[in-house]
N, C-alpha and C positions, 0 to 999 in steps of 0.2 A: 603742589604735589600732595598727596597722600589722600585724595578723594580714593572712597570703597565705593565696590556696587551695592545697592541699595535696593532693599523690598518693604515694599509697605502695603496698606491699602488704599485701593482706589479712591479718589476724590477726597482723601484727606491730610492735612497737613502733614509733612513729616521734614527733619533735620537734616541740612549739608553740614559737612566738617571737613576740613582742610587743613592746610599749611599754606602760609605766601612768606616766601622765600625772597630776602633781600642780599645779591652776589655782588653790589656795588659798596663800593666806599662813601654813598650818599644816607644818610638819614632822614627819613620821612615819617612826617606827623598825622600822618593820614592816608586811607588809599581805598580805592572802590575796587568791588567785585561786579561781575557780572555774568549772569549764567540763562542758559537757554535751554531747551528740551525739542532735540529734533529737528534741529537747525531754524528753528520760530524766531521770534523777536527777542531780543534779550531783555533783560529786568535786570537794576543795579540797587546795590546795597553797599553805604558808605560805612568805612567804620575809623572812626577817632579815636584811633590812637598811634602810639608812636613804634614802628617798626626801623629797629637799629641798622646799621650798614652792617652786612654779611650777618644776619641774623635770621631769624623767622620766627611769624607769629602762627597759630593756632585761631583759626577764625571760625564763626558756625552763623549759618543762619535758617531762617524756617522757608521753605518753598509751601505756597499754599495746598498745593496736591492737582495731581492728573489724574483725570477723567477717566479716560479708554485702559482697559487692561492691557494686558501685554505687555513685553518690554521694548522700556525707549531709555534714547542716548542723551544724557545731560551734561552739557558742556560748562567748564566753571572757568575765567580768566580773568587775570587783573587788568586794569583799566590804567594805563601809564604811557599817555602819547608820546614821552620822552623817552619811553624805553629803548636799549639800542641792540636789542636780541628778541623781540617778540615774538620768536620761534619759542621758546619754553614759556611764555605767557597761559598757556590756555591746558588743558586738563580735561578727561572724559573719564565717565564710568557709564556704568548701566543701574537703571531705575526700572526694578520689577514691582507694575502692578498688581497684588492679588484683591480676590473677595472677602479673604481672612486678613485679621489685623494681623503683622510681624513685627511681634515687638519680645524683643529678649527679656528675661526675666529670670533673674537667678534665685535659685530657691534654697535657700537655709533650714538644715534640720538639726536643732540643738536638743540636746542630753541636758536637763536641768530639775532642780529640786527646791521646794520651799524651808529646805531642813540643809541645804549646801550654801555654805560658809562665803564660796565665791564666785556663787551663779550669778548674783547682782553684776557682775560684768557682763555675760552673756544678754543681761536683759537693758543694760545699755549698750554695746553692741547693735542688739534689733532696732535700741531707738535711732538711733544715728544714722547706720544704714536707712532705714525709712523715709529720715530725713532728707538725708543725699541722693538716696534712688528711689524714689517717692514710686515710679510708674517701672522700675526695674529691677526691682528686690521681694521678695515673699518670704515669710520663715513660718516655721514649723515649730513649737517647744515641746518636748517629750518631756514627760516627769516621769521622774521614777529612782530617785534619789531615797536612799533609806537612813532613818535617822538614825543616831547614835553612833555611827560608823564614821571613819575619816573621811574627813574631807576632800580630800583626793581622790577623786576615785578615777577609776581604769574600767572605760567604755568601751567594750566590743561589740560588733555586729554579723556575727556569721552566717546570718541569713534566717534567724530566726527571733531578730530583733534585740537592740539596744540590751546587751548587759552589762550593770554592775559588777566588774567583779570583785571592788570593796566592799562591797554588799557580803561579800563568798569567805572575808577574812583578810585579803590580799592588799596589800600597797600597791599604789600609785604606780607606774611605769611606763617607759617611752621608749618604743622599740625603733634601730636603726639597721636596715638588713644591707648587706652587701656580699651579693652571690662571688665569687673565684671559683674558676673550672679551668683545667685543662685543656677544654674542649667544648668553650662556649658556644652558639650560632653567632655566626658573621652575615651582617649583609651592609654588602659595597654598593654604590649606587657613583654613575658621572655623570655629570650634567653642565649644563653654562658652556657649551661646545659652539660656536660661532661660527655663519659661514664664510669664508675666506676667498679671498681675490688676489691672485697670483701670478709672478710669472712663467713662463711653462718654461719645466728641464733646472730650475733654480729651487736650492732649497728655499723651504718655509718654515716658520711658527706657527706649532700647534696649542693651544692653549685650553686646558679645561677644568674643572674640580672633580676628586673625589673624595664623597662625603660617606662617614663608616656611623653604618645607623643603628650597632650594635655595641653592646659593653664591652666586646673584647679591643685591646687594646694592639695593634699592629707595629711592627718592627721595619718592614719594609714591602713594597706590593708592585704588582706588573701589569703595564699598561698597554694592550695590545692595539694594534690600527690593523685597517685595511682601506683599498682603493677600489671600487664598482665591483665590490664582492670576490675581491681575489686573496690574495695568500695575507695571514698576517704576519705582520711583525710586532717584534716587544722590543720593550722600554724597559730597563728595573729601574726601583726608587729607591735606595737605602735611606730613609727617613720614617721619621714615627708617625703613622696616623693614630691619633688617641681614640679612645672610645665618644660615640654620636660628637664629633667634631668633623673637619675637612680639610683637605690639604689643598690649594691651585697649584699643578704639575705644569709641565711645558717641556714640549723635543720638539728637535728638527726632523720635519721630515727631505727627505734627500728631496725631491721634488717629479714631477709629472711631466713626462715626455711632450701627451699631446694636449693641443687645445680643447677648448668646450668646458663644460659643466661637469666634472666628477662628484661621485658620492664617498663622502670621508668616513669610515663606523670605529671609533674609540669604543672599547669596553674595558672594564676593570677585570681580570682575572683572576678569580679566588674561590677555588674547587669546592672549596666548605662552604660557598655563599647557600643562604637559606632561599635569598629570593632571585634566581638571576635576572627575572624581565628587569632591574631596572639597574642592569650593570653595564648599559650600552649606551649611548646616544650617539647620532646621525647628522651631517652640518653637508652642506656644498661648497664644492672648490673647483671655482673659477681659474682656469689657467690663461693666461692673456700673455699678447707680446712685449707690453709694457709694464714694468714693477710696477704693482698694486701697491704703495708703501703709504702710508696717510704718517705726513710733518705737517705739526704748527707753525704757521709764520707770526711770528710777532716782529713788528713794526713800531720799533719805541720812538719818542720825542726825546733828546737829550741837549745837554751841552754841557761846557767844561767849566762854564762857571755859574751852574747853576749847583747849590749846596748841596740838595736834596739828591742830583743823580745821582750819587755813589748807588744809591739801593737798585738801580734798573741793572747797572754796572754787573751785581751781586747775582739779581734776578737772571739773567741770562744766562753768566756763568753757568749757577747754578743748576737751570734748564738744562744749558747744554753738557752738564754730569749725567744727569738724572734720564733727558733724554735723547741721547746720542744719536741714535737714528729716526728722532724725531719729532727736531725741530729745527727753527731755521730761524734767526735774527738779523735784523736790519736793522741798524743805530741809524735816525734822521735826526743828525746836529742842526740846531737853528734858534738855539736860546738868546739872548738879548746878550749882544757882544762876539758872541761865536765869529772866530776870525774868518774869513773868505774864502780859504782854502778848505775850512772843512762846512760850509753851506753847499746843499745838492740844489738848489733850483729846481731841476727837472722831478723831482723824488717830492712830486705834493700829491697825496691825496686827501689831507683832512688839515680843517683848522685844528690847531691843536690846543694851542690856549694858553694853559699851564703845563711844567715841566716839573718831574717828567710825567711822562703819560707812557701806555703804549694799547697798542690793539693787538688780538689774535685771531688769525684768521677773519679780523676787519667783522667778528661779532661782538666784540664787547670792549671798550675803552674804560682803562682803570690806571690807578696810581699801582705800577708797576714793585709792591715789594714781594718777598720772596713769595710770603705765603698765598699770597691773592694770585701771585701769577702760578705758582703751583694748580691753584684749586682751577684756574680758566683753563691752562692748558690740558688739567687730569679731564676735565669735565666734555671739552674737543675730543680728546682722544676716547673716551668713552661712551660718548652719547653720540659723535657727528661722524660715522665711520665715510672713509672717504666714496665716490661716485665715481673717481678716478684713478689713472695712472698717469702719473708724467714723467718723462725722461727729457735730457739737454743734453749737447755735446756742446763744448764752448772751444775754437780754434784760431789762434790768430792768422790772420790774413797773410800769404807769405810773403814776406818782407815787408812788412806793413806792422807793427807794434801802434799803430794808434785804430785800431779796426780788428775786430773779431766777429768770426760767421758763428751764429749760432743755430743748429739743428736742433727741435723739439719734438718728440713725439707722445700724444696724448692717447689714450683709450680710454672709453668709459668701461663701466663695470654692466650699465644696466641701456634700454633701452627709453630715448627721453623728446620729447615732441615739443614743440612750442616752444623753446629754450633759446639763450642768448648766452657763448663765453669769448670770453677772451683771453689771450696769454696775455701775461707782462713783463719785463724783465726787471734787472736792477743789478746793476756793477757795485758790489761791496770790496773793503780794501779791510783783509787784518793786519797788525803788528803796526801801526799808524804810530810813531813818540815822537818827542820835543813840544810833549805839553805837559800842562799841570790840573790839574780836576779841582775845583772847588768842594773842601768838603764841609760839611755842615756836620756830620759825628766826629770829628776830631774832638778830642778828647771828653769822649761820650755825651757832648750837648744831644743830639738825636735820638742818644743808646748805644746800643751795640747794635754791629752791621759787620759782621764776617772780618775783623778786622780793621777795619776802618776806623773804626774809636782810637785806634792806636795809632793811623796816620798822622801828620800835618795837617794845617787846616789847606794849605796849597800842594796836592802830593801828588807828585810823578807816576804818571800814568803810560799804558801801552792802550791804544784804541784799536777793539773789534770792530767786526761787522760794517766798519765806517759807510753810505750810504755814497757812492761817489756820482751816481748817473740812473736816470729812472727812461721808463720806456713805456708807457701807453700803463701808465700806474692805476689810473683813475678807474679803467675801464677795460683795460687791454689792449693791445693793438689791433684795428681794425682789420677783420676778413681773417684775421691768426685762426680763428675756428671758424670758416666760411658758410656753415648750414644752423639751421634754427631745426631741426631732428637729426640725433646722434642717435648711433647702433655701435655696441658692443660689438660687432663683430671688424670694425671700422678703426684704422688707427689714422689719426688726425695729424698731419706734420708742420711745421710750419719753420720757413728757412728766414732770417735774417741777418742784416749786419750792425752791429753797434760799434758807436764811434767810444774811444775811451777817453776820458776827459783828460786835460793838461794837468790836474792837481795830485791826481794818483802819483804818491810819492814811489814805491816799489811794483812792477808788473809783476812783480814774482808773489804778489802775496793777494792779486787780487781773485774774485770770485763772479760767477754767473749763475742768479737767482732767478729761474725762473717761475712764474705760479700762476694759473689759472682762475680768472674769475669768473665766479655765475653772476652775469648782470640783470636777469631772472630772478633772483633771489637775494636783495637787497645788497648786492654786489659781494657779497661771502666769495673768500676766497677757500677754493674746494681741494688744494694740495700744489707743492709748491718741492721744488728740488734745488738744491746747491751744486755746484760741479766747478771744479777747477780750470781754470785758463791752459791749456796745452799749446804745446809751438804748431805750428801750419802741415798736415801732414798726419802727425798725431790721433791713434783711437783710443777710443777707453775698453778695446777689446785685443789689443795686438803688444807684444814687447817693444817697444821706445825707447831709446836711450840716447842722450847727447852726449853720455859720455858712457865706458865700460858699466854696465849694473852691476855690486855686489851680489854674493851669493846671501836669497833671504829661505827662512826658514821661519815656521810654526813653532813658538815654544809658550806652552802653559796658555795658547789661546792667544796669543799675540804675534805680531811678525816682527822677525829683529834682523838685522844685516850687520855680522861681524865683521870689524875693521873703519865701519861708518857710523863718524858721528854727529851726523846729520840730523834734521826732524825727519821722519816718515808721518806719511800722510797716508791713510790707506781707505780706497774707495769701492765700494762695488761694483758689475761689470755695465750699472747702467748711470755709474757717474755719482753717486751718492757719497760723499765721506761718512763713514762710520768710523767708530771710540777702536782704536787698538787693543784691544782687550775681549776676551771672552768671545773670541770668533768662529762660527762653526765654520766646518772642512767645506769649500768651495772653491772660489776661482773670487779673485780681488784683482784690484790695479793696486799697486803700491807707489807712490810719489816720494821722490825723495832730495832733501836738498840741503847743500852746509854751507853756500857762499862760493865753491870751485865745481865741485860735482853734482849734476844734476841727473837724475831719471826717474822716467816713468817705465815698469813693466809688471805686464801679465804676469797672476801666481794661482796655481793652485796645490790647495792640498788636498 
């Protein structure tokens, strides 16, 4: 990362500079580059030294120079056959030839005198610089320093050149100005607006920044939208935008009727703006039959008596705080001892090695602690926006509790040729006890781990996520996406049944994972949904109940049902669990259960 574009002149040497970026827990002593111009032969340059785990070095080297003017595209990537994401390997800018040499050069013009006391800095200063920027520094020295006068003097320039104005009688002075007005100019500016892939008739998140590129300092400001140039609507903000700083804002918008391609227009609102052209920006919204919703699946290695898991333990938690509707875990027990009832056989897709491990989205394997898995999963969500939609309905078979049909529907976002996916499934079981977890931070040997310092070294456990049954993991199930060219205007289904293994301790607590893989693209899995197990009959769009449902209601953003002390489970209408809290006004399934009373129904507010 951090190659700029570059100008120089033709057919003479000039310098790359970079960053190579280490996001593993490995440490290496060494590491080549390689870089090309215009898709040519590439040329390597090694460099020895030691680049830490999760660190980065600063690397430069000399390209001998291109010939032909014009501009051309220079490709820079590190060289690491072991690497297990070679999708961020590689890096572009542009390399403009000119006739003229382009070489920066800063020019210094100093105020100095043979009769001032403490110009000898100024004239070390020049040396130094000269030193350091031999080919990128110039200076100027004005004399004109008068003797007998203090030393300090107080240099002005009002356009009729350098004066003294100790020269004039005056001391020394250092002026600090700070305008206040009543009625300063404002200019608002939005921008970072993203195009968005949606379901149609379902609210969304809008997401974007506005940045205040003026002194005055804001109390609160209104953010209007519109849809394919129709009516707008506003947003207030009661918050402070301070002066040239930014706020990132976010609302719901209720959502879009019809399918196809809409055009979104966000502007900032502010009568006083001096410059409006740049209080608007423009994004596309995709309205599809299937939630656009992009979750991380990580897929850890763990077991109960390995020391070390507590941190994966912690790490998932944690995720699934941080990101509620948008993640998804799979605990795969199979550490050295791990008792039989909790090994999935079927649930292999990698040697794993060491424990624990985990993978995300099956691009990058690492030692799962909190921070590392933070940075993989921020960095999925931010750099790999999804290509898809997926929805599951999961229903047991009726009368049949060892077999559930599963219905899936896929949509992509864009239009794609030549391609290979496949679904997969995976039966996970929460609230799994009657074990005990191996810990290794009991009484802080490891450090501190959320608690865990404070455990037993053998501490009673509840298991997530448990991995109970895998389904065409490696690859997908075959024919599940039957065409090698998908169109976005296409929703892809695919119906099966899974058998539920004999070790799942509660049915009531299991789950249906399903996720699509691009076997195209070094098998990355491209998004992935949870959905709960319902009785035979059961939709994730209709009121359900196997027994009376309480009366539920909306309060402060959550759903609560007076009288019931049960867990609620509350899901959106295409099967997704989402965090009870902080829920905008829609239509949810709410699940609910305490041991007697059980239901599933339809709510909206």
């Amino acid at each position: 990362m951090g190659l700029r574009d570059i100008a120089t002149k033709e057919n003479e040497p000039f310098n790359v500079s970079a960053k190579v970026v280490n996001l593993s827990a490995t440490k290496l002593y060494s590491y080549r580059i390689a870089y090309s111009v215009d898709g040519g032969e590439e040329q390597f340059v090694d460099f020895d030294e030691t680049l830490g785990d999760r660190s980065e070095n600063v690397f430069s080297f000399t390209h001998p120079g291109i010939k032909t003017k014009g501009t051309h595209k220079l490709k820079v990537r590190v060289v690491a056959d072991e690497d297990v994401n070679p999708a961020n390997d590689a890096t572009e800018c542009n390399v403009m030839m000119t006739s003229v040499a382009i070489t920066k050069r800063v020019l210094m013009e100093e105020a100095t005198g043979i009769y001032c006391g403490n110009c000898p800095r100024g004239i070390v200063s020049i040396e130094k610089c000269k030193e350091k920027y031999p080919d990128n520094f110039i200076a100027i020295a004005k004399h004109g320093y008068v003797a007998n006068k203090t030393a300090y003097s107080n240099y002005t320039d009002f356009g009729n050149g350098w004066v003294d104005n100790a020269a004039n009688g005056a001391n020394a002075l250092s002026l600090t100005a700070r305008i206040e007005a009543d009625n300063l100019p404002v200019d608002l500016s939005v921008m970072g607006l993203r195009d968005i892939a949606t379901k149609e008739n379902e609210p969304f998140n809008v997401s974007a920044k506005v940045v205040n590129l003026s002194a005055t300092k804001l109390y609160s400001y209104r953010i209007a939208y519109s849809v394919d140039g129709g009516e707008e609507q506003f947003v207030d903000f009661d918050e402070t935008l301070g002066d040239r700083s930014e706020n990132v804002f976010s609302f719901t918008h209720p959502g879009i009727k019809t399918k196809g391609t809409h055009k979104l227009k966000v502007r900032v609102v502010a009568d006083e703006d001096v410059n409006p052209a740049n209080d608007a920006t423009e994004c596309n919204v995709m309205m599809t039959s299937v939630a656009i919703t992009k979750r991380v699946l990580m897929e850890e290695a763990t077991g109960i008596y390995c020391g070390n898991c507590p941190r994966g333990i912690v790490s998932i938690e944690k995720c699934k705080e941080k990101y509620p509707d948008n993640f998804i875990a799979i605990a795969k027990h199979g550490y050295t001892g791990t008792p039989k009832e909790l090994l999935c056989p079927s649930y292999e897709y990698a040697d794993w090695g060491v424990y624990p491990q985990a993978a995300v989205d099956r691009r990058a394997k690492f030692d799962p602690d909190v921070s590392t898995t933070f940075q993989y999963v921020e960095a999925i969500l931010n750099n790999f926006p999804t290509i898809t939609g997926i929805e599951t309905q999961a229903n047991y078979v009726a009368g049949d509790y060892t077999r559930i049909n599963v219905n899936t529907n896929v949509q992509f976002v864009k239009d794609m040729t030549n391609c290979s996916f496949g679904i997969a499934y995976a039966i996970i079981e929460d609230g799994v006890t009657g074990y005990q977890q191996n810990n290794g931070y009991a009484g802080g040997k490891y450090g501190e781990l959320d608690g865990w310092e404070n455990k037993p070294s053998m501490a009673t456990v509840t298991l997530n996520h448990v991995a109970r049954a895998g389904f065409g993991i490696s690859g997908g199930i075959e024919n599940s996406i039957p065409v090698n060219d998908v169109y976005s205007t296409t929703i892809y289904n695919h119906n099966t049944v899974l058998s539920v293994p004999s070790n799942v301790k509660n049915r009531d607590n299991i789950k249906v994972v399903a996720f699509l893989i691009n076997r195209g693209d070094h098998g990355y899995v491209e998004n992935a949904v949870e959905v709960p197990v319902l009785e035979a009959g059961e939709t994730s769009i209709a009121d359900i109940t196997s027994t009376p449902a309480p009366d539920l209601s909306l309060r402060n953003g959550s759903v609560v049902a007076d009288g019931f002390n049960g867990n609620l489970q509350v899901y959106t209408v295409g099967g997704q669990l989402v965090k009870n809290a902080s829920l905008a006004r829609g239509m949810y399934i709410v699940r609910g259960t305490d041991g007697k009373q059980n239901f599933v129904k339809k709510i909206t507010f």
